[in-house]
LOTI-419507 format. One record per residue (C-alpha): residue in three letters; y, x, z. Coordinates in steps of 0.1 Angstrom, whole numbers, padded with zeros to 4 digits, always signed. Each point is the difference from the previous one (the first is absolute). Layout:
<nodes>
ALAYXZ;...
</nodes>
This chain:
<nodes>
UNK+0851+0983+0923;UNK+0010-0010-0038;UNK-0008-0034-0012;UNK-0006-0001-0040;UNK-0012-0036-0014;UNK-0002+0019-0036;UNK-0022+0030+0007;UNK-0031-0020-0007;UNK-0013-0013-0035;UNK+0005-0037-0009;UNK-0036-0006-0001;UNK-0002+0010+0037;UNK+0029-0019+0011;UNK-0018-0027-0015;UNK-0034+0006+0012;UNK+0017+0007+0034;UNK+0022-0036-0003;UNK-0035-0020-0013;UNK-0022+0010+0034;UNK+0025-0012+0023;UNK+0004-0031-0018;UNK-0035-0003+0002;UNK-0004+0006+0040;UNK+0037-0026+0004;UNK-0024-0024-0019;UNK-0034+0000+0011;UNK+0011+0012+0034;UNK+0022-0029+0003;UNK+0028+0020+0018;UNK+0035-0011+0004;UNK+0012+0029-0012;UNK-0012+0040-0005;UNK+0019+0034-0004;UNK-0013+0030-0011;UNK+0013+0036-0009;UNK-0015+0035-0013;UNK+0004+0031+0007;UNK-0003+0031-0024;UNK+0007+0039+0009;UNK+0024-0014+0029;UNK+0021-0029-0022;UNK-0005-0035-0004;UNK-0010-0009-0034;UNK-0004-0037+0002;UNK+0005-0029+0024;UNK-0009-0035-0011;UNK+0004-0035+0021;UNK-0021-0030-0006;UNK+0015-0037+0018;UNK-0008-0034+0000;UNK+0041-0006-0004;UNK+0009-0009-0032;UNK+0030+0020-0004;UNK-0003+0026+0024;UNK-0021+0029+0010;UNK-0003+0029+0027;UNK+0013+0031-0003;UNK-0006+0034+0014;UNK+0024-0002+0024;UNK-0015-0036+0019;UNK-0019+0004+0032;UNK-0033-0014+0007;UNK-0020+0010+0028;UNK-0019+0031-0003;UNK-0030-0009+0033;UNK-0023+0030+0002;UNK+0020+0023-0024;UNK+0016+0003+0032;UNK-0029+0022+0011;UNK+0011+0031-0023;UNK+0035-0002+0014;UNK-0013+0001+0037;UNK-0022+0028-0010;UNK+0028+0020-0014;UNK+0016+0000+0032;UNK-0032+0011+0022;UNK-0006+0032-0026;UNK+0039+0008+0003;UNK-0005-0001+0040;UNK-0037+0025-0008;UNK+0022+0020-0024;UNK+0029+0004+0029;UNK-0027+0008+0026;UNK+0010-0026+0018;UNK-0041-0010-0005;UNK-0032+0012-0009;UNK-0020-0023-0023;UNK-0031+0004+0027;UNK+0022-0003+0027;UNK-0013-0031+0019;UNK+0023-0027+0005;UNK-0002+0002+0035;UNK+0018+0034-0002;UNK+0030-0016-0016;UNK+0000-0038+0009;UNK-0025-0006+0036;UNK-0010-0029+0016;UNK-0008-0020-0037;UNK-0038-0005+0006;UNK-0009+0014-0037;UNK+0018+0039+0015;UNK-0037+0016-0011;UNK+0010-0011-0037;UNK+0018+0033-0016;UNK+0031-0003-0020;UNK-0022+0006-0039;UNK-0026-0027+0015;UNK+0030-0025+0000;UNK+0010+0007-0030;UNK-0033+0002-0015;UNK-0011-0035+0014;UNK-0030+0018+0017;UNK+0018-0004+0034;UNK-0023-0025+0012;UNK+0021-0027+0003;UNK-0001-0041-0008;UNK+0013-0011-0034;UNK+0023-0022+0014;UNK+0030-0007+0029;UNK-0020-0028+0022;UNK+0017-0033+0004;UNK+0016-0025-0030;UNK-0002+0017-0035;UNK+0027+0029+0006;UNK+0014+0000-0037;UNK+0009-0035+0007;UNK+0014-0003+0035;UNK+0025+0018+0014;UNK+0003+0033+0017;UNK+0015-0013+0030;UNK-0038-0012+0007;UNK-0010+0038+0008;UNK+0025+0012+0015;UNK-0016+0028+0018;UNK-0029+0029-0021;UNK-0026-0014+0026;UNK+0009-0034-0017;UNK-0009+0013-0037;UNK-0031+0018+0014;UNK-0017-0027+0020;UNK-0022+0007+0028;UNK-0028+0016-0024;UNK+0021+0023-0023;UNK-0030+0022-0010;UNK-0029-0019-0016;UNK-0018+0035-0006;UNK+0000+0037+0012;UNK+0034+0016-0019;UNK-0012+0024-0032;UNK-0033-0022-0006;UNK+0011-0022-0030;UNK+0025-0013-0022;UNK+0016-0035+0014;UNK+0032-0008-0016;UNK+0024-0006+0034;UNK+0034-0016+0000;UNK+0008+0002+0036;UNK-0010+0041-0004;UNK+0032+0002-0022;UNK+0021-0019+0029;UNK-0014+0030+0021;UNK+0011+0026-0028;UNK+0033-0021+0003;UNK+0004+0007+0036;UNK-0011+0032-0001;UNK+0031+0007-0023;UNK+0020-0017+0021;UNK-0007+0017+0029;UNK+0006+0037-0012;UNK+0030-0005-0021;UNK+0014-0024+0027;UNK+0014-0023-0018;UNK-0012-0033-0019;UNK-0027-0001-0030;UNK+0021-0017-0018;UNK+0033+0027+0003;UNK-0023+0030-0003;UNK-0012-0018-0031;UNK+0029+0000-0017;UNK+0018+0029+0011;UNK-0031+0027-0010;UNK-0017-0022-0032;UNK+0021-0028-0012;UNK+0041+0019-0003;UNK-0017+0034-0013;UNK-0016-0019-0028;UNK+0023-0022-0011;UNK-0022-0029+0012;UNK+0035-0022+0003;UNK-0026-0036-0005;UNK-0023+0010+0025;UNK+0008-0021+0031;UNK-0020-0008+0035;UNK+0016-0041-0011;UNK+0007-0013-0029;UNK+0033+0011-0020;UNK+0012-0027-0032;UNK-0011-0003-0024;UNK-0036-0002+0009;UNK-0031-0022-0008;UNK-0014-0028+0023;UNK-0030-0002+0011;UNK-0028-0029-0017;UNK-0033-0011+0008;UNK-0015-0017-0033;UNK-0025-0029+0007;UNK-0030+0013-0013;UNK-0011-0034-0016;UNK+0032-0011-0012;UNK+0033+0018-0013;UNK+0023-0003+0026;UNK+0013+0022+0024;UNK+0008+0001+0038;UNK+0027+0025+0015;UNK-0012+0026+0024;UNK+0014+0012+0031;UNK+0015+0038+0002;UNK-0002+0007+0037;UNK+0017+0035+0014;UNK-0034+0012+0012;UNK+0013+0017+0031;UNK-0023+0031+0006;UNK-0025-0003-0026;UNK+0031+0007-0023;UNK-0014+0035-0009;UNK-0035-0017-0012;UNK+0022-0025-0026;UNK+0032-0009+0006;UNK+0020+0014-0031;UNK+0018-0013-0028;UNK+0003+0018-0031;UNK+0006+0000-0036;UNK-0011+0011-0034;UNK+0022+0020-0003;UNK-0002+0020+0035;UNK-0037+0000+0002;UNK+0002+0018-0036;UNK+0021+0029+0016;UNK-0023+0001+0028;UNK-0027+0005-0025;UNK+0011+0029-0012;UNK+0009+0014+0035;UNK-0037-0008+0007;UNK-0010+0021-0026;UNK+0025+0028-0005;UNK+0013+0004+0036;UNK+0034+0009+0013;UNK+0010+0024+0028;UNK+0026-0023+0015;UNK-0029-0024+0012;UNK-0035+0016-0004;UNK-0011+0028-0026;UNK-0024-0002-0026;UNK-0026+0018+0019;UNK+0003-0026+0028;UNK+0000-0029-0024;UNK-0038+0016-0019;UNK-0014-0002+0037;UNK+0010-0037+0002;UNK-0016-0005-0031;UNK-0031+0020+0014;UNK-0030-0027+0012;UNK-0003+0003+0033;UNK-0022-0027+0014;UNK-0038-0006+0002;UNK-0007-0033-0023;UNK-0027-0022-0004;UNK-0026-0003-0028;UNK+0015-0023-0018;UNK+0037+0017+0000;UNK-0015+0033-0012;UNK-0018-0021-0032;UNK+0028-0021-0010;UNK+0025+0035+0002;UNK+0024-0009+0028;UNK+0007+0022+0026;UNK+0030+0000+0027;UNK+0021+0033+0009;UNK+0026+0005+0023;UNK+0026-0028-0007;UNK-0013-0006-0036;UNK-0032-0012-0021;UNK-0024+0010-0027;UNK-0012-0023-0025;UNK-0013+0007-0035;UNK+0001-0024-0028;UNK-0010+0004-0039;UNK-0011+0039+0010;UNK+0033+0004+0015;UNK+0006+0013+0039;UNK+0032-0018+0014;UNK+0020+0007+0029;UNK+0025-0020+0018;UNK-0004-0037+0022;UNK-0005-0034-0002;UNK+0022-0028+0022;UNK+0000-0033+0012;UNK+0014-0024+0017;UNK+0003-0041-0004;UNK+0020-0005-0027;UNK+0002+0033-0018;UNK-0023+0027-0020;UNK+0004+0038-0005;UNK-0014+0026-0014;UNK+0006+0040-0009;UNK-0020+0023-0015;UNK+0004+0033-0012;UNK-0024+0023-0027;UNK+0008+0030+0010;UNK-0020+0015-0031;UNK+0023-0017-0021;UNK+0036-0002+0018;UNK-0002-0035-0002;UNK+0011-0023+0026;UNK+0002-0039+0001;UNK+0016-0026+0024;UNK-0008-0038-0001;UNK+0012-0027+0024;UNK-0005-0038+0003;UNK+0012-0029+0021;UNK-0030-0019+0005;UNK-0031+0002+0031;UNK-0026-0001-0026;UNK-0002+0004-0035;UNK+0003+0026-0024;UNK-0023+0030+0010;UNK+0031+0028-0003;UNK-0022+0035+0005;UNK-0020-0009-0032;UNK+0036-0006-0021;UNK+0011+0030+0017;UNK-0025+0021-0013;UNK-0001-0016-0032;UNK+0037+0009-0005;UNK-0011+0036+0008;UNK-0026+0000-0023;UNK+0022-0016-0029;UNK+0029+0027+0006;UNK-0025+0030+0004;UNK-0022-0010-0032;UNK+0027-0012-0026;UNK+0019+0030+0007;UNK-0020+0027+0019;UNK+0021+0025+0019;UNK+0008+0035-0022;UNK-0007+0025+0028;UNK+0027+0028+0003;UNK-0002+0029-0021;UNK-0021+0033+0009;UNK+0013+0026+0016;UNK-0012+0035+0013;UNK+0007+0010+0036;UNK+0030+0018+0005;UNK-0018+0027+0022;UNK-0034+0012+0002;UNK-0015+0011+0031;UNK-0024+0026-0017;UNK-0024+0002+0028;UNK-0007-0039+0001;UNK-0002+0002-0041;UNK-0029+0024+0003;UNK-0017-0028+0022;UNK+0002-0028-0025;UNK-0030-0008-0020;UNK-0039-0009-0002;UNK-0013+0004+0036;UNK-0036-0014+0013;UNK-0009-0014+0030;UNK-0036+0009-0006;UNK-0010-0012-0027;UNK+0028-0028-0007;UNK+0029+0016-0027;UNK+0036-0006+0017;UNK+0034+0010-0015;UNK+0026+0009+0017;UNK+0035-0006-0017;UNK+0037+0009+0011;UNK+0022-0034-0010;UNK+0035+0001-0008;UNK+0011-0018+0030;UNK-0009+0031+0021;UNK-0032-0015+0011;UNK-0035+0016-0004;UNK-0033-0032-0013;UNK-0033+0011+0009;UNK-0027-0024-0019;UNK-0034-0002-0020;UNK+0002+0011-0033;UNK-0018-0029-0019;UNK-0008-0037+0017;UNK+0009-0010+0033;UNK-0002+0017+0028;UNK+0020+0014+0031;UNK+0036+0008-0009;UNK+0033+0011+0017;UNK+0036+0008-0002;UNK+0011+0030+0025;UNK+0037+0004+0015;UNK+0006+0035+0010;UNK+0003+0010+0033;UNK+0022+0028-0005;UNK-0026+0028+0020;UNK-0025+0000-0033;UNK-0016-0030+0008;UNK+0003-0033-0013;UNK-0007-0038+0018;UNK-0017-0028-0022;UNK+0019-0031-0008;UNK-0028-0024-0005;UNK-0032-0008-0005;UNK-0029+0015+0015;UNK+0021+0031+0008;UNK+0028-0016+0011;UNK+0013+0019+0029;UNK-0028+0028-0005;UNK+0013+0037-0005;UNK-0007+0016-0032;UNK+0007+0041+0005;UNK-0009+0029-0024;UNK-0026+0029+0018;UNK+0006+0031-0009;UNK-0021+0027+0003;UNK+0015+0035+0019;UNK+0009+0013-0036;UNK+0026-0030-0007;UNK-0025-0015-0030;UNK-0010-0038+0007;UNK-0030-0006+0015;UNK-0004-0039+0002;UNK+0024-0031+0006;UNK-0010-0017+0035;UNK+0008-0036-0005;UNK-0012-0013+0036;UNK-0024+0024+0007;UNK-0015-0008-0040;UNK-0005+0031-0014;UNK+0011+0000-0039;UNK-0009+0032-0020;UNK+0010+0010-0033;UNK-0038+0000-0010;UNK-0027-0022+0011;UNK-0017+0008+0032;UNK+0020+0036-0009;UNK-0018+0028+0016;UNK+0031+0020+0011;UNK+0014-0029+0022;UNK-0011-0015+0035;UNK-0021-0029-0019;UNK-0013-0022+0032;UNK-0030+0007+0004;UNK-0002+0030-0020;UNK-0013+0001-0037;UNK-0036+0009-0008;UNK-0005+0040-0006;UNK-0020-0005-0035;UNK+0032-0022-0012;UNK-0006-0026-0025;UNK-0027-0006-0028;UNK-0023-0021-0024;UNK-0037-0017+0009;UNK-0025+0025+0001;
</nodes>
């Protein structure tokens, strides 16, 4: 990935510069690093600091915490994609004698596994590893506060699981796997398990007063997968774009849409305030924008990346400091700045280089009774099925390669969409999940459910 400081206007740069001034400031935070990403390159990085004199760069490590996450996740969907693993697989089949085994391996990853928020004992991001030495350590002796698939419960010690569950089918240590599969193939040279000069301390600001107290950074043993990394600006920005646009050396783009697919059951108050958690990754939505990436703490340091994947925007922020500046809000607000100043030109048309005649003659108005559809053939190969006007149920279909096609999301996602064809070859109806859709409403000449009425349709009287 390219870095270019001078592919964005002034008046961005500036805009960019002034709102992490603003969350340095009024967050009171020792110091703060931010980058964004555009169509794959970094366009900007800025560096606030309380140092006269001196300010981060891209290349300084702070601690990254729950960022952390997305990196463990990786790992599990390269093992899925392998077939080393099944997402439903129970943990049990891979890694018995735990106590959560009846969790599955997307229930882990989707926080829905059941198990307690936290490691039991002193506060794990501030004591050392060597205190839980053992998994049975991490998990205590109630690791599942509710049945597994019920709810959303944000669990670290279900990512030390994930972590030993990696460890145990690649043989070797998180932390080795880590880097050999993730960290070398993408260039991810200031990504470290420890800290690696230069890199930030860790503060605590009094909250009455301005001054500050160091933090400790302990190794955190085998919650390491749940938080342990430290990162920079500049690496999380690649990562970013490998988040968004994949890369067959580590995980493919395909992969990388189901991580960003929600995949846990959330409370009411999640769904109203837009966040939802996927496999490895959130959703949050700010200003009418949905964002993907995580959030990550730990004492002492801040993190934060988010992705708009509508726009191709992407931006990193860090800070050394427990509590202070709120970094998802300036995170997104550097997304919106970016994607509003200077809203993305979307690549030229093109026409299909082939045409598959007899999947041409199916596109157009259909009705499932009496609700107008269009069906459309996209340049990227793909077929959308959706409502004509309003809102409504709508899909995109991969083809199957037989003549049928599998929804990617939404309602239908996962349903089969196939053309029926009467014994003459012509097109009967589309069977979208057993919906029938007709080229007419309630059309006469196809297998309407329930059949249509014999004196068709008419006026009052």
């Amino acid at each position: 990935m390219t870095t270019s400081q001078e592919e964005l206007l002034p008046g961005t740069r500036r805009a960019l510069s002034h709102r992490i001034a603003v969350a340095q400031a009024e967050g009171r935070a020792p110091s703060l690093v931010a980058a964004v990403v555009r169509d794959g390159a970094t366009v900007w990085t800025g560096a606030r600091t309380s140092v006269e004199g001196h300010a981060p760069d891209e290349n300084v490590q702070y601690r990254i915490g729950s960022i952390t996450k997305t990196f463990t996740a990786v790992l599990v969907l390269r093992l899925r994609d392998e077939g080393a693993l099944d997402l439903d697989d129970p943990l049990e089949k891979h890694l018995p004698g735990t106590g959560v085994g009846e969790a599955t391996v997307a229930e882990l990853l989707a926080h829905s596994g059941g198990l307690a928020a936290e490691a039991p004992g002193p506060w794990w991001e501030r004591s050392p590893g060597s205190l839980r030495p053992e998994l049975a350590d991490v998990l205590g002796d109630r690791p599942l506060l509710t049945p597994p698939g019920r709810r959303f419960h944000y669990s670290n010690p279900g990512y030390a699981v994930l972590g030993a569950l990696v460890e145990k089918l690649r043989g070797a240590s998180w932390e080795d796997v880590l880097r050999r599969e993730v960290l070398v193939p993408l260039g991810l040279q200031r990504t470290s398990v420890r800290p690696q000069a230069p890199h930030a301390g860790g503060w605590a600001v009094h909250p009455w007063a301005d001054v500050m107290l160091p933090e400790p950074a302990e190794d955190l043993g085998l919650m390491a997968p749940a938080g342990q990394l430290w990162s920079t600006s500049g690496d999380l920005a690649r990562f970013a774009s490998f988040l968004l646009n994949g890369d067959e050396r580590v995980l493919s783009a395909g992969s990388l849409r189901e991580m960003r697919t929600p995949a846990a059951p959330h409370e009411t108050a999640d769904v109203a305030s837009g966040y939802a958690y996927c496999l490895g990754m959130e959703i949050r939505r700010r200003s009418g924008r949905s964002l993907v990436g995580h959030t990550g703490s730990l004492p002492g340091f801040l993190a934060c990346l988010m992705i708009s994947i509508e726009d191709d925007v992407a931006a990193v922020t860090l800070a050394n400091v427990t509590s202070g500046p709120l970094l998802f809000p300036v995170a997104a607000d550097l997304v919106r700045i970016v994607a509003e100043a200077e809203p993305r030109i979307p690549a030229p048309w093109k026409p299909l280089r082939d045409v598959d005649q007899s999947l041409l003659e199916l596109t157009g108005q259909w009705y499932w009774g009496t609700h107008a559809f269009a069906l459309r053939l996209t340049a990227d190969g793909l077929v959308s099925l959706g409502p004509l006007t309003g809102g409504g149920r709508r899909s995109r279909f991969r083809a199957n390669g037989d003549g049928t096609w599998t929804g990617l999301e939404g309602y239908y996602a996962g349903e089969l969409l196939k053309a029926v064809r009467r014994p003459d070859g012509s097109v009967s109806h589309l069977d979208v999940g057993s919906f029938v859709f007709t080229r007419q409403p309630y059309d006469e000449g196809a297998p309407v459910p329930g059949g249509v009425h014999p004196e068709g349709w008419r006026g009052i009287g």
